[in-house]
LUMLUMVEX-444964 format. One record per residue (C-alpha): x, y, z; residue number from 1. Coordinates in steps of 0.25 Angstrom, whole numbers, m for minus. Layout:
REM residues N
x, y, z, num
X, Y, Z, NUM
...
This chain:
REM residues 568
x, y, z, num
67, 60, m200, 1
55, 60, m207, 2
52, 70, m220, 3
41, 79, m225, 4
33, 67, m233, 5
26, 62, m220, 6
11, 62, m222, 7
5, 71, m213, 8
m11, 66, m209, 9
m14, 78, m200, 10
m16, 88, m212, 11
m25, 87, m222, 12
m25, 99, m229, 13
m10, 95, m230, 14
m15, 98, m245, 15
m20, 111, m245, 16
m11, 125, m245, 17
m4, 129, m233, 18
m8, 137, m220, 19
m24, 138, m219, 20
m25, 125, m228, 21
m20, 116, m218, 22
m30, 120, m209, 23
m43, 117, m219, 24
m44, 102, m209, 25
m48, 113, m199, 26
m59, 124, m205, 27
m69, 117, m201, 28
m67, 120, m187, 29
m58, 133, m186, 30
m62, 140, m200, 31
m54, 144, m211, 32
m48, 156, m207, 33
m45, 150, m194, 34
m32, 152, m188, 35
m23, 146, m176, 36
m17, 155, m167, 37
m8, 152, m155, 38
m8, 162, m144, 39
1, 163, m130, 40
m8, 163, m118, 41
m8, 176, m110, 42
1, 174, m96, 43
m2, 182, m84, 44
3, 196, m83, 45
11, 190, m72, 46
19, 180, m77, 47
32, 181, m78, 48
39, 176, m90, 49
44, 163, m83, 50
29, 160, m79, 51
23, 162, m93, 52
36, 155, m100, 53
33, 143, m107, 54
44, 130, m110, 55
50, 125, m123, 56
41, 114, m121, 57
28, 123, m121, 58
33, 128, m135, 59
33, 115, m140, 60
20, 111, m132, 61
14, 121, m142, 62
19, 112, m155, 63
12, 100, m147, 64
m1, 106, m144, 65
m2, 112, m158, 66
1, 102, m168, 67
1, 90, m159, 68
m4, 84, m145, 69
0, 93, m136, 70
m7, 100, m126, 71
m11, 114, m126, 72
m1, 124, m121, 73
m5, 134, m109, 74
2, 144, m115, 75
m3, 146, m129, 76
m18, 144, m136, 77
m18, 139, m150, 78
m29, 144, m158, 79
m35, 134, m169, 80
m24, 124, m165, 81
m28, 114, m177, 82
m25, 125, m187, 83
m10, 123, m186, 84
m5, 112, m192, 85
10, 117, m193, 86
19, 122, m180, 87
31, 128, m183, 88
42, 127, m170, 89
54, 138, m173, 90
65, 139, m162, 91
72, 150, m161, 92
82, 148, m153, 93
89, 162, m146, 94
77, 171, m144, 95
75, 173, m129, 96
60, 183, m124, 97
75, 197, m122, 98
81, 193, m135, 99
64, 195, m141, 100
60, 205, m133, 101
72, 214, m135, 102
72, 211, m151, 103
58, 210, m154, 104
59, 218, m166, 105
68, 211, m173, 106
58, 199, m172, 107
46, 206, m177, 108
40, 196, m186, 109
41, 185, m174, 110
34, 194, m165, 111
22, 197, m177, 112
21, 183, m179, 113
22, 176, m167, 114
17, 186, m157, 115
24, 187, m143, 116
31, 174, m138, 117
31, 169, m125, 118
43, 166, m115, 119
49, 152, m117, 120
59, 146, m104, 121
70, 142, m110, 122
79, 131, m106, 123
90, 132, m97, 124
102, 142, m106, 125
112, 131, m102, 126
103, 121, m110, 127
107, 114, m123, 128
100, 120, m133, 129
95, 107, m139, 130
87, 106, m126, 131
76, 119, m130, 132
75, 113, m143, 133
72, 98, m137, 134
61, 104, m129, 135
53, 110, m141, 136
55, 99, m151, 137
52, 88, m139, 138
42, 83, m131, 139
41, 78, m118, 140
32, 63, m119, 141
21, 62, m112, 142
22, 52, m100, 143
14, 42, m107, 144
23, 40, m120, 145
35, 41, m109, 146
29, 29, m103, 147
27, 21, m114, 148
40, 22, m118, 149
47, 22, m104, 150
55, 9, m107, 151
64, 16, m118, 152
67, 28, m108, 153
71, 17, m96, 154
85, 12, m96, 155
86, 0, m104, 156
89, m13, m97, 157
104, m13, m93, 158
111, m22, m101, 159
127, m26, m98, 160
138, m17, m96, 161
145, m13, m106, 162
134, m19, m116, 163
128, m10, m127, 164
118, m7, m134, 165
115, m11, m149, 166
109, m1, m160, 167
109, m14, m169, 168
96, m7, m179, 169
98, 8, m180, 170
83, 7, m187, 171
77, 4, m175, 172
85, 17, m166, 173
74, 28, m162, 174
83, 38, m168, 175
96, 38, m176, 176
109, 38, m167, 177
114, 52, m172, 178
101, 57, m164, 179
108, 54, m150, 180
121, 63, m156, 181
124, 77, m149, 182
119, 90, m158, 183
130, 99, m162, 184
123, 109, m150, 185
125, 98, m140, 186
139, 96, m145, 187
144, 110, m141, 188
135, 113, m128, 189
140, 100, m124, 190
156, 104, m127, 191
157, 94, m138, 192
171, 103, m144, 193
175, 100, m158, 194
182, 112, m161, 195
195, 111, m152, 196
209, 110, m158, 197
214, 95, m160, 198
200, 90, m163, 199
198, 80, m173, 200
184, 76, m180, 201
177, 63, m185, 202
177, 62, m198, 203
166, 55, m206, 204
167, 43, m211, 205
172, 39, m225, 206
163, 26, m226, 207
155, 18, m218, 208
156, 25, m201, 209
164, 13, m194, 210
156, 17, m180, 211
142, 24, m181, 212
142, 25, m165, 213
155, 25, m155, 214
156, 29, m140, 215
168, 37, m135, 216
173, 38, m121, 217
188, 46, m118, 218
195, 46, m105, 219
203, 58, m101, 220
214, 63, m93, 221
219, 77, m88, 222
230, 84, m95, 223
235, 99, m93, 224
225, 101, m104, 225
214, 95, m97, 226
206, 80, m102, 227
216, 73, m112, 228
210, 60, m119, 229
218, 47, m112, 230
207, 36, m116, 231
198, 35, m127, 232
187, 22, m129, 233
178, 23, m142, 234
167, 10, m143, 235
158, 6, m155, 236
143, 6, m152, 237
145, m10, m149, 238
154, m6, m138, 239
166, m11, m143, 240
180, m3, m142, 241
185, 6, m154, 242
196, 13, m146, 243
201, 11, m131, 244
214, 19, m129, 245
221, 28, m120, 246
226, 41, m125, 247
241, 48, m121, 248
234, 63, m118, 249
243, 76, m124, 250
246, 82, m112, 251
252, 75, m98, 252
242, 69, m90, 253
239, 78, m77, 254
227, 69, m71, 255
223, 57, m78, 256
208, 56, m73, 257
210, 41, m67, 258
195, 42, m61, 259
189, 44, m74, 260
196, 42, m85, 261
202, 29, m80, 262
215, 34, m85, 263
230, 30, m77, 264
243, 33, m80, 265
247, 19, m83, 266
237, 18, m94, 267
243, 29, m102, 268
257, 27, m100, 269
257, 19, m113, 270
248, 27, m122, 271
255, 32, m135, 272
240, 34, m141, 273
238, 50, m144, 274
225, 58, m145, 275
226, 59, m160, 276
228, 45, m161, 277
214, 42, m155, 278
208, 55, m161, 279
211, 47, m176, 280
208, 33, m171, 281
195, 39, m167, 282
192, 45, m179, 283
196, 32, m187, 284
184, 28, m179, 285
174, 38, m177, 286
168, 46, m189, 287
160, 57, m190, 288
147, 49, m190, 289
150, 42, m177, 290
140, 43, m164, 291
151, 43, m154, 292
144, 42, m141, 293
151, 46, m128, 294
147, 53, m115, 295
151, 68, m113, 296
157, 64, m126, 297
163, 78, m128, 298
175, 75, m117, 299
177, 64, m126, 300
180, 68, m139, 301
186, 81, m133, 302
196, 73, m127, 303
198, 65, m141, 304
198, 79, m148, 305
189, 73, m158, 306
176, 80, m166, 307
165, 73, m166, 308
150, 77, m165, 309
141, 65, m167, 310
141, 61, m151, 311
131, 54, m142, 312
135, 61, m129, 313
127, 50, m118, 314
128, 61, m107, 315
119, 70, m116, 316
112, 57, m122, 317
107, 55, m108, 318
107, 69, m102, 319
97, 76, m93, 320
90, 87, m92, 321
84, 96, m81, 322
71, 105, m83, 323
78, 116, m86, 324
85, 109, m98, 325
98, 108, m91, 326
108, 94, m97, 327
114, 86, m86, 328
123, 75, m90, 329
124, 62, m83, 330
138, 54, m81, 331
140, 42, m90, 332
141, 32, m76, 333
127, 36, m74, 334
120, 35, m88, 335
125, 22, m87, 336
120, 17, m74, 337
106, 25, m77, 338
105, 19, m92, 339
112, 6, m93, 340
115, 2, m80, 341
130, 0, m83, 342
140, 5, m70, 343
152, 12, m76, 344
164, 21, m73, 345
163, 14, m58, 346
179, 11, m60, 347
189, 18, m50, 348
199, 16, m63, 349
190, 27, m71, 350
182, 27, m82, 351
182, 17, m94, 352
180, 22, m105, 353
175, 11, m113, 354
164, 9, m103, 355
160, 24, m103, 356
158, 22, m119, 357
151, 11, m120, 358
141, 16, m108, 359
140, 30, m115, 360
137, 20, m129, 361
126, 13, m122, 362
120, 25, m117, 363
119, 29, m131, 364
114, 14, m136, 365
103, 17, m129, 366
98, 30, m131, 367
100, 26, m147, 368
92, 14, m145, 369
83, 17, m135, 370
79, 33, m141, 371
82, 45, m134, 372
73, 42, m124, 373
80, 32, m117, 374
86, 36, m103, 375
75, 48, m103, 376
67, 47, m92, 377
52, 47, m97, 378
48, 61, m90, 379
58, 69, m99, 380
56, 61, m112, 381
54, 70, m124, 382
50, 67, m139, 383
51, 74, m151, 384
39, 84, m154, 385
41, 80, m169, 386
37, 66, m162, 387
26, 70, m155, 388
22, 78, m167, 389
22, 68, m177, 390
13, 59, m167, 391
1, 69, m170, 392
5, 68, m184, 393
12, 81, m185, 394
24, 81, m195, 395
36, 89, m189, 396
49, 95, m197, 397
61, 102, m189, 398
69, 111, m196, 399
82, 113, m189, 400
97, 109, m186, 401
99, 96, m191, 402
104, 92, m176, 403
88, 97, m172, 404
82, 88, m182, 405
91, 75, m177, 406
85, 77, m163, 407
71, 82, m165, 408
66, 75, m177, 409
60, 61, m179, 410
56, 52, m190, 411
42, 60, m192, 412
51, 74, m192, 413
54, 81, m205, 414
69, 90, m203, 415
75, 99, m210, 416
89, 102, m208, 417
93, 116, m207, 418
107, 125, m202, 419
101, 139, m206, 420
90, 148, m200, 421
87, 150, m213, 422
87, 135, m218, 423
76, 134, m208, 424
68, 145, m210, 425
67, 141, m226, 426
66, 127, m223, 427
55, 129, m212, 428
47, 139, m222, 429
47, 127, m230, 430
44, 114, m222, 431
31, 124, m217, 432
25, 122, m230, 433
24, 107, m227, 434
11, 105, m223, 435
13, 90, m219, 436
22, 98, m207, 437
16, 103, m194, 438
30, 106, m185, 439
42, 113, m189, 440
53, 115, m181, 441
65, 125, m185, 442
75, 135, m177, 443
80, 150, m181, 444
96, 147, m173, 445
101, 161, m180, 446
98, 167, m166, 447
104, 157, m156, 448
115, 154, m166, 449
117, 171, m165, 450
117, 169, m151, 451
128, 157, m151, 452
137, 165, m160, 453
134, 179, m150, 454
139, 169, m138, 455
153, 167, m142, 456
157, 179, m147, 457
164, 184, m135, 458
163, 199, m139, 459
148, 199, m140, 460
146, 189, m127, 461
152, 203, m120, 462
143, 211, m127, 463
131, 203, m123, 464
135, 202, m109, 465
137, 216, m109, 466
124, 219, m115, 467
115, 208, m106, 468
121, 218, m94, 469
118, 230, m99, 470
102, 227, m101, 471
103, 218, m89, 472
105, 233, m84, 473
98, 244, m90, 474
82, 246, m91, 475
72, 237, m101, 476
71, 251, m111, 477
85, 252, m112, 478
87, 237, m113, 479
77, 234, m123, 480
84, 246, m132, 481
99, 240, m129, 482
94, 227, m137, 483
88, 233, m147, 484
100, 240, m151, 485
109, 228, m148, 486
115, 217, m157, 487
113, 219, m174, 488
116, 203, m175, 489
106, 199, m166, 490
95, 208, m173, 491
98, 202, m187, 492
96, 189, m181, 493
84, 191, m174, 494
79, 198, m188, 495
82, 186, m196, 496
76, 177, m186, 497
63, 187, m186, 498
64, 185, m202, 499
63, 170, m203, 500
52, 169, m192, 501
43, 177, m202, 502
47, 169, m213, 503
44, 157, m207, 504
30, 161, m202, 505
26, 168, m216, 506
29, 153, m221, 507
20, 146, m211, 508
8, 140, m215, 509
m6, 148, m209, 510
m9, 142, m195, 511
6, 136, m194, 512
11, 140, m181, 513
25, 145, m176, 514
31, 143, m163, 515
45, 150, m161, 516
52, 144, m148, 517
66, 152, m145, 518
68, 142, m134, 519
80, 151, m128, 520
90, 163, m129, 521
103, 165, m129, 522
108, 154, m123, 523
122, 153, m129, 524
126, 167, m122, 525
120, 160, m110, 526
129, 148, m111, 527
142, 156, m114, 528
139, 163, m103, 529
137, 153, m94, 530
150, 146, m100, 531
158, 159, m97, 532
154, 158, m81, 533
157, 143, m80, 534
172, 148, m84, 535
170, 140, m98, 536
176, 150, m104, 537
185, 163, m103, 538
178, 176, m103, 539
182, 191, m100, 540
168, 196, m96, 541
166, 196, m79, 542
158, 185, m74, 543
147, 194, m67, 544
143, 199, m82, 545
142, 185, m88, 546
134, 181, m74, 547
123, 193, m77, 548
123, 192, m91, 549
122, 176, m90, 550
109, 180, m83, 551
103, 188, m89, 552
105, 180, m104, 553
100, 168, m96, 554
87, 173, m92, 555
85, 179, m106, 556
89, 165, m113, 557
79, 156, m106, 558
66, 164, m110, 559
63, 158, m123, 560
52, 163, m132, 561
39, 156, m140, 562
32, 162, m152, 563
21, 157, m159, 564
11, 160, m169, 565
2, 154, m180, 566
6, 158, m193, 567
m9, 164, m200, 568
């Protein structure tokens, strides 16, 4: 991670006083009252919205084509182009084209500002939402850089079974190994639980860290109160074993998974060794700063009852997406014979579970040696727009969660960490005074995390069902007055957000623009929903309301809006 002290050679007048002064390179040509101006191309009166909708990747295609070497988007004309020497990217998570429309009013100074938006398709509701943000802070590489590079995506020679990989110079790494660890977002979409009674947590180490990576693999059987740990393998990155034991579960064993844990009866006849016995033994081991590596990790350490959230999880290392943005997994047997050509879990006994670690710590090897593109095919590789900045000598900074920086930055990257909407509106007023700076990233979360909080409240999830219904019902006048006189909390929230967006345009340098990309709405009623059909959870409202409000939010949450505007 890079800092502010970079030289920037793309500005000259880097000197002179903000706003018009950074564009004195240019009064030749354009005058010096000149001004930049973007503008939304008109779209046929018949278009529907999905026809005239852009992507995530349009919005970002915008960045390119402005302050680097993109290509001209179809949907927007930028006036004077070579005047704007500073692009600010503001995600707004939470704001959905019915949430705008319907409380318009109380975002006055965006619309003043910022003019009308246009309709954005967001990604698939059931998506992570890590995965809107990765497609406006990365691009896709061009097919000539892909081939250039196409022997670090293949599969690297196999090597012998059981035979790892070795990270002897962390120096020469693409990027640390904390990079490849899940976010806390991932974590909790992706059922990692460290809240449940009995857990116990790492600790951090009171020295030197004994282990800086280990890989985990647990076997299970089935109790009266469900998957009790019976085996439990922890290796060191060289391979060798730290702990190989079986486990006596709590409870009587009802079925004991021969098939796939690998588990018999004869081999737990003797076994004394209790889950608090490993759970301390493991902790002896494992501190707080410990990579454990494992796949579907979360069975794992559920069954260990042990907190723990610095993880390389290998079946979302190497998961795939589809176009739509939707996360398949693939089994541990088939990353193995797709990655390393090593055949396991071919054994009619079951599992091994020292096998499975050392294959799921292989997987990982290679993805810390190789870079995160290893294992990508080359037609869905994707880079970091700060990268692709920097290489038209545009200097970035993000201002955002520190989990955002870790993933999105790189060397050339200044970051600022923040954990406040407010902490990034100051800290963004600020970094926009820097005229070495031509990007900045940052995110308002105070409407989505409204949303998240709204979600579980069991009271107002009835009162939004009920409401969905009653406008799903009743005409477009008496709709639009039921929203305006609904919800206080949700109007001061908009109102606050509506405050900081003035703020931070009054701050900008003249001929900076602004893009505000809200990316989606409100998916975290949409995925509580949808967790209440699968029977994930108990509920007391009928099924056909949940079915017709579950439609309509869904609809609502995929159109996404664009704003955008140069500040004069």
């Amino acid at each position: 991670m890079g800092s502010s002290s970079q030289e920037e050679t793309l500005n000259p007048s880097e000197e002179k006083n903000d706003g018009e002064a950074e564009a004195l390179p240019y009064y030749d040509i354009y005058g010096p009252d000149a001004k930049a101006e973007v503008t939304f191309k008109e779209v046929p009166a018949t278009s529907s919205v999905f026809d005239s909708a852009l992507n995530l990747h349009d919005i970002k295609e915008l960045v390119t084509w402005v302050i680097g070497e993109g290509h001209s988007p179809s949907w927007a004309f930028v006036k004077n182009k070579p005047l704007i020497q500073k692009v600010i990217l503001l995600y707004l998570p939470g704001l959905d084209a019915a949430l705008y429309m319907s409380h318009f009013h109380l975002l006055s100074s965006l619309k003043e500002h910022c003019g009308n938006p246009k309709p954005v398709l967001a990604l698939s509701c059931v998506s992570d939402e890590i995965q809107t943000i990765d497609a406006l802070l990365t691009c896709k590489k061009r097919k000539r850089d892909s081939e250039s590079s196409s022997t670090k995506m293949k599969p690297q020679p196999p090597t012998e079974q059981g035979k790892l990989t070795s990270l002897k110079d962390a120096r020469e790494l693409p990027h640390p190994i904390i990079h490849y660890t899940l976010s806390k977002k991932q974590l909790m979409d992706n059922g990692y639980c460290f809240n449940k009674p009995g857990m116990v947590s790492t600790v951090p180490a009171s020295d030197t860290v004994v282990h800086e990576i280990v890989a985990l693999d647990c076997e299970m059987c089935i109790t009266k109160e469900g998957f009790e740990l019976t085996r439990v393998t922890l290796i060191d990155v060289e391979g060798q074993v730290l702990i190989d034991k079986f486990v006596k579960p709590t409870n009587p064993i009802i079925d004991y998974n021969t098939r796939y844990s690998g588990i018999t009866p004869d081999m737990l006849n003797d076994v004394t060794t209790t889950l608090a016995d490993i759970q301390e033994e493991f902790t002896r081991l494992v501190h707080r700063e410990t990579v454990v590596v494992g796949h579907s990790l979360e069975n794992d350490l559920s069954a260990l009852k042990i907190s723990h959230d610095l993880v390389i999880d290998t079946a979302l290392l190497y998961a795939r997406r589809d176009q739509r943005g939707g996360v398949y997994k693939m089994a541990l047997r088939v990353l193995a014979r797709m990655f390393l050509q090593w055949e396991i879990q071919k054994s009619k006994q079951g599992h091994d579970s020292v096998e499975d670690a050392r294959t799921a710590l292989e997987l990982a090897l290679r993805k810390i040696k190789y870079g995160p593109e290893y294992g990508v095919h080359p037609k869905i590789i994707h880079r970091k727009l700060v990268s692709v900045l920097k290489e038209s000598g545009r200097t970035s900074t993000l201002v955002d969660d520190a989990s955002i920086l870790k993933r999105y930055s790189d060397e050339s990257c200044n970051v600022i960490s923040v954990s406040t909407d407010d902490k990034a509106l100051s800290r963004t007023m600020k970094e926009v005074k820097n005229k070495k700076v031509n990007f900045i990233w940052t995110q308002f979360s105070g409407l989505i995390s409204y949303l998240r909080r709204q979600s579980q409240d069991a009271e107002k999830l009835k009162c939004k069902i009920a409401e969905v219904l009653s406008l799903s019902t009743c005409d477009e006048k008496s709709a639009r007055k039921k929203t305006k006189d609904m919800c206080p909390e949700l109007k001061n929230v908009l109102s606050e957000i509506d405050s900081k967006i003035a703020k931070l345009y009054n701050s900008l340098p003249v001929n900076s623009m602004l893009i505000i990309a809200t990316g989606h709405g409100d998916t975290p009623l949409v995925q509580r929903l949808r967790k209440m059909l699968s029977n994930e959870e108990s509920t007391e409202i009928e099924r056909e309301s949940i079915v017709k409000a579950l439609e309509e939010l869904q609809a609502q949450a995929e159109v996404a809006l664009c704003f955008a505007c140069v500040k004069h």
